[in-house]
C-alpha positions in Angstrom: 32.8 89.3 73.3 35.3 88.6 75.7 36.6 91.4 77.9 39.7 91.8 80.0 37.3 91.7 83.1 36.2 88.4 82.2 39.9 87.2 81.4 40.8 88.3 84.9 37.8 87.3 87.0 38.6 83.4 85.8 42.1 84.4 87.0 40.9 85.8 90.1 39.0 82.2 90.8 42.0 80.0 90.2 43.1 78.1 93.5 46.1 80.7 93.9 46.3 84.2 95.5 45.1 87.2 93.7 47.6 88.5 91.1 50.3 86.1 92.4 51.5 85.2 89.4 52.4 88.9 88.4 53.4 89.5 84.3 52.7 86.2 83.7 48.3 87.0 84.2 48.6 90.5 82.7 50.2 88.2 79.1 47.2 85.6 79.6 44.8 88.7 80.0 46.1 90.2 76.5 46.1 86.2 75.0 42.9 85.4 76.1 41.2 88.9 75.0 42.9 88.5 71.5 42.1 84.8 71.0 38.6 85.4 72.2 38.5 82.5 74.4 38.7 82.1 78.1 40.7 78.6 77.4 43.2 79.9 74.5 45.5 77.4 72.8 49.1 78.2 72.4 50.5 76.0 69.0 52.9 75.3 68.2 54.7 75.5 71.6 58.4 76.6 71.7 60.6 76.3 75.2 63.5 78.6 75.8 65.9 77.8 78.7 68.8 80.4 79.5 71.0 79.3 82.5 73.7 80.9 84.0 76.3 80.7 86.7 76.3 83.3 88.9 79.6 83.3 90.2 81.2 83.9 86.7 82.5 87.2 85.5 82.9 88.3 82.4 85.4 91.6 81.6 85.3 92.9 78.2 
């Protein structure tokens, strides 16, 4: 059985800083403890892009 602590110590041995990566390693805690796998596979794959322009204003 995988554990979170086992999910998190990979993590923690990634060529990064510790936790740098913020909400992003606590979702790939809960994937990888779900899927059972230290390697889980994400299919089908879906890409959302929102943009904005920062200078616009919109009044309602």
């Amino acid at each position: 059985m995988i554990t979170r602590c086992d999910v998190q110590a990979k993590l923690d041995a990634l060529a990064k800083p510790m936790g740098s990566l913020g909400q992003l390693e606590a979702r790939a805690v809960k994937l990888a403890v779900a899927g059972q796998s230290l390697t889980p596979a994400t299919r089908p794959r879906r890409v959302i892009l929102f943009a904005t322009d920062h200078g616009t204003l919109l009044k309602g």
